[in-house]
Every structure is written in structure tokens, then in C-alpha cells.
N, C-alpha and C positions, 0 to 999 in steps of 0.2 A: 501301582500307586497306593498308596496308603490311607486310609477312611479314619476317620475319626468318631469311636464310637464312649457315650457316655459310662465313665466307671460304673453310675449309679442311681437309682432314679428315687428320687423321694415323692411320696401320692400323699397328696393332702389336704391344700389350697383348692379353694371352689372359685378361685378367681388369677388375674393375672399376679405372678410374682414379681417383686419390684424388686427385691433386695436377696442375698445370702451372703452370708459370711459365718468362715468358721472362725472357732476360737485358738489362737494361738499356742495355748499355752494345753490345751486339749482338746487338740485336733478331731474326734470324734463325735464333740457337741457343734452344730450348726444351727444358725440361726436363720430364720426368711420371712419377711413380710410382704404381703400383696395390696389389691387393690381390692380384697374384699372386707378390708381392717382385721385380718387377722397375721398374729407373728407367732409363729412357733420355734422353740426347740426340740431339733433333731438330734437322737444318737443313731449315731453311723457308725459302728462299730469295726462292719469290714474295712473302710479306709481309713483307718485309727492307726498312726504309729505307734502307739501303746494305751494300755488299756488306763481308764482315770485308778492313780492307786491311792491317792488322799485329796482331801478336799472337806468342805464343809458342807452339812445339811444332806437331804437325801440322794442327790447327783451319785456321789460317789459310794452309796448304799446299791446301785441299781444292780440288780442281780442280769449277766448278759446270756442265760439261758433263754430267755424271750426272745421277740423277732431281731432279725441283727438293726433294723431304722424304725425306732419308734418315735413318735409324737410325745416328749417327755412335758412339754410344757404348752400350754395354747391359750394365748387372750385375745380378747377383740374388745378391751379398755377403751381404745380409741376409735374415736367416731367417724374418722376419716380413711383413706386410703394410707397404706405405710406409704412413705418416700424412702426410707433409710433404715437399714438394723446395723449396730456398731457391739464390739465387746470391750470392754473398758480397758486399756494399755497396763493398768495397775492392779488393778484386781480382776484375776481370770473368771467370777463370777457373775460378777458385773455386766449388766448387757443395757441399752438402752432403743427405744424406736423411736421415728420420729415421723407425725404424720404430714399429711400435705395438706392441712389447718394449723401447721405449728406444733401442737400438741409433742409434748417429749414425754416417752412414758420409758420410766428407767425402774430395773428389777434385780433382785439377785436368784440369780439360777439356783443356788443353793438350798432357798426357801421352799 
């Protein structure tokens, strides 16, 4: 029989996770929020069908001699638990959260 074991594990979150989603257009970058109001961006480098090779702002600066899953980005903006992390359909930089008081807190990875 066959086990199902995780590609990968990302350590981070001090609380439950609600949300991940990676980014479409660079697979590499993932997003996830929990229920302790924080959302990060992760580079996951080993499950990357290719590495970011243009892009705007420092994302596609990042030198991948460092660990292969870093914490590239972390806020805790919002005052609530996340419900949701989305990446924008139009612009791969683009990422928004949305908490579970409403709250929509929208950023560009790039920045």
C-alpha cells in the first residue's frame, strides 16, 4: 500500500493555519495565514518548477544560497484571525488576506 508522505514542511506559524496558496505564475512563493493574525510569504525553492528570473522589487533579487524555505515576508496588520490568503489573477505580485472581522489587507510581494 502506498503512505502519503508530505513534499515539505514549512515551521513558522505559532498558531493554527487557515489558509496557503501558492502563486501561480511563481510557484516557489507561497502564501499562509493562521489564526494567530499572522500571513507569511514563503520561498520554497525545492518545489519550484523554476527558479523567479524577472520580476519587480526585491522578490526576484533574492540570492537562493540561503536556506531553500524562508520566511521572505510576515505581518500581523490584522487584528483578527486570517480566514483567507488569495494571489491576484493579474498581477503575480499581488497578494491579499482577509480576516475573519472583514478586514482585507492587500500588498505587493514585491515591495
Amino acid at each position: 500500500s502506498s503512505s502519503l508522505h508530505p513534499i515539505s514542511i514549512l515551521l513558522g506559524h505559532t498558531h493554527w493555519v487557515t489558509s496557503i496558496e501558492y502563486n501561480h505564475f511563481y510557484d516557489q512563493l507561497v502564501l499562509s495565514g493562521s489564526t494567530s493574525t499572522e500571513v507569511y510569504l514563503w520561498r520554497a525553492v525545492s518545489q519550484s518548477s523554476q527558479a523567479i528570473t524577472s520580476g519587480k522589487g526585491g522578490i526576484s533579487s533574492i540570492t537562493y544560497t540561503e536556506a531553500e524555505k524562508d520566511v521572505i515576508l510576515s505581518t500581523s496588520e490584522l487584528d483578527d484571525s486570517i480566514y483567507q490568503t488569495k494571489w491576484s489573477q493579474q498581477d503575480p505580485w499581488i497578494y491579499a488576506a482577509l480576516a475573519y472581522s472583514c478586514l482585507l489587507y492587500t500588498s505587493d510581494a514585491a515591495d
